[in-house]
N, C-alpha and C positions, 0 to 999 in steps of 0.2 A: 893305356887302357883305362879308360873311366868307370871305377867302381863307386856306386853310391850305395854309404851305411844308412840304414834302414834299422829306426828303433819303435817297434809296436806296441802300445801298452794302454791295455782294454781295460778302462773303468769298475769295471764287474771283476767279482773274485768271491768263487764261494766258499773258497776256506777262509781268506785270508780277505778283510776288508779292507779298499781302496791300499789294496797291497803297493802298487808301483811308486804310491806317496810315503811310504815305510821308511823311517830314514835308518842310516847307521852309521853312527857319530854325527860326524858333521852335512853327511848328504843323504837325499831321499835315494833309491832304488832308479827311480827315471833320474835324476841329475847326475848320478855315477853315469850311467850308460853315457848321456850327455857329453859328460868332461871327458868320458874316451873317445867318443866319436868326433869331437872340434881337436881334438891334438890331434889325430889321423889328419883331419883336413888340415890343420895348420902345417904338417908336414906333406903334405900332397901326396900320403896313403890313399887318400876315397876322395872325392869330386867333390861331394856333398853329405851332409846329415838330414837328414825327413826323418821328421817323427809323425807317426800314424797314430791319432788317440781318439775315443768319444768322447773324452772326459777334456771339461771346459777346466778343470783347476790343473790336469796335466797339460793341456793344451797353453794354459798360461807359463807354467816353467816351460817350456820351449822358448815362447817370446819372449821370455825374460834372460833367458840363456844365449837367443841371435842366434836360434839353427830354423829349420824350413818348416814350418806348421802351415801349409796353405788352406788349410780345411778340417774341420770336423770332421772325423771318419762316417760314412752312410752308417745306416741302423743295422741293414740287410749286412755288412761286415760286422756288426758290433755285437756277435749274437755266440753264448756260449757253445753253439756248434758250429760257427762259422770257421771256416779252414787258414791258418797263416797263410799260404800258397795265393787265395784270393786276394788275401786284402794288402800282399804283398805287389801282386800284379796288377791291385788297385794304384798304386801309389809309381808304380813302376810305368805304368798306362800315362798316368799325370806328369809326372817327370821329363818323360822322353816328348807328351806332346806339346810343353811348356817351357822346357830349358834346352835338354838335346838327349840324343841316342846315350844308353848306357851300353858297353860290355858284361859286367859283374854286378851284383847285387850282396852283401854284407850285412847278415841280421845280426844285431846286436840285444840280447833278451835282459832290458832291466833284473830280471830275477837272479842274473849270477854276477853278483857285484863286487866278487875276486878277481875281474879280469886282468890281465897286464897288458900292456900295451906289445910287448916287445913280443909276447907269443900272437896274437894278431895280427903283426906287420909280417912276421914268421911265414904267420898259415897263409895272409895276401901272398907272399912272394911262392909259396908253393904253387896258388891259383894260380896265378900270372906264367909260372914258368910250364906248370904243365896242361894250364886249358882246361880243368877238370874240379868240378867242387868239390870242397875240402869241408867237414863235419868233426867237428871235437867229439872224443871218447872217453870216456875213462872204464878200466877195466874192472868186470865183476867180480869182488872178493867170491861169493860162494858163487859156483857155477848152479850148481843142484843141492834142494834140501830136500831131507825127507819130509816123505806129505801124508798127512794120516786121514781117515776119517773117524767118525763116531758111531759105535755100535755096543748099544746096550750100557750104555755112560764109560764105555773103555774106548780108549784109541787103538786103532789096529791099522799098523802102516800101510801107506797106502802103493808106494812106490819106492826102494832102496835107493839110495845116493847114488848117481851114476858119478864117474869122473871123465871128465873132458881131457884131450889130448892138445889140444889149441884152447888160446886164452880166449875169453867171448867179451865181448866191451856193451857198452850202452851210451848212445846220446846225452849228453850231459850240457847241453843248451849253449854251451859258453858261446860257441861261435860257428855261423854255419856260411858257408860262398857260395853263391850261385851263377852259372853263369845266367843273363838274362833271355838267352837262345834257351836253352835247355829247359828254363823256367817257363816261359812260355809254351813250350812244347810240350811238358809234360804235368804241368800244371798243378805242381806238389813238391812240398823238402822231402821227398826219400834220400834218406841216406845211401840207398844201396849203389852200392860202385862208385863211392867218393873215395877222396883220398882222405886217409883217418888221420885225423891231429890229435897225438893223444896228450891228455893229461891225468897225470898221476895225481898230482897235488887232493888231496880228500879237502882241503880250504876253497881252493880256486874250483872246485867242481859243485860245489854247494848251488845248487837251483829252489832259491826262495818259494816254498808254494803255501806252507801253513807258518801257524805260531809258532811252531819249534821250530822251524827253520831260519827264523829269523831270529828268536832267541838265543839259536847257535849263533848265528852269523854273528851277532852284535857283540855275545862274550868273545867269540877268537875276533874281534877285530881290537878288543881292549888288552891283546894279550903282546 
């Protein structure tokens, strides 16, 4: 089964400037993602690494790295409402008309730079045995909070805490499988009716988006 990792990392950032070049300690954000996805290939986990960027100074650690930078990503993908699904199936459209057919697709998101290797090769072999794309979770501390409004400078609740009988999770970026039948067909990462890969770890679920978040990241990685 040929699965190719797929690292996307769009130059723009409006919380967080030229976030993917953010390092922590010794590597940027895109170079983690990087050195996970060449030890996959060097172990013949994924076919290939493609990295998809606009950005000429991330487009240069690719080639500096020796993973697949064939192009500049288009503008029309490079646009803060542009959909991953697209410019996923940009790069998936290039691949298969330039090297050969994929089965799987493997996004790897520079912003969660806890990953391990060994829960990745994990969630591939779930893909592979059951045919079905596999979505990291981690589960919601507070299911429901109370929500108030303002009236007449007082707060007056607006809804009581309900409590849930089943645990409810959230997308947490680490790592998402697609197959490339399905991706094509449907033309979007919905998670719904994947197989859920969960992670607990509150470290490894960390998804870079602002200064705090990297602030944290950088203190628990010196710990």
């Amino acid at each position: 089964m040929k699965i190719l990792s797929l690292i996307m990392a769009r130059a723009g950032s409006k919380r967080l400037k030229n976030k993917n070049l953010k390092k922590i300690k010794n590597y940027s954000l895109i170079e983690r993602a990087i050195r996970m996805s060449k030890k996959l290939k060097k172990n013949k986990i994924v076919c290939d690494t493609l990295l998809s960027t606009d950005s000429i100074k991330i487009l240069e650690v690719g080639k500096k790295n020796k993973v697949m930078t064939p192009w500049i990503r288009p503008k029309n993908l490079s646009q803060s409402n542009s959909t991953s699904a697209d410019t996923a199936l940009h790069a998936v459209e290039w691949y298969e008309n330039n090297i050969s057919r994929l089965d799987g697709l493997l996004l790897l998101q520079p912003t969660s730079p806890f990953r391990e290797y060994k829960d990745v090769v994990r969630a591939i072999s779930l893909f592979k045995k059951n045919k079905r794309k596999v979505v990291s979770v981690s589960p919601i501390k507070k299911h429901f909070q109370d929500m108030y409004e303002i009236s007449n400078n007082k707060l007056k609740i607006k809804s009581k805490k309900i409590k849930s009988k089943k645990d409810l999770y959230v997308c947490n970026g680490y790592l998402y499988i697609f197959s490339i039948k399905e991706l094509k067909k449907n033309k979007n990462f919905s998670a719904a009716n994947s197989i859920p890969f969960e992670i607990r770890s509150n470290i490894k679920s960390i998804d870079i988006d602002d200064k705090y978040d990297l602030e944290l990241a950088m203190n628990l990685n010196e710990k």
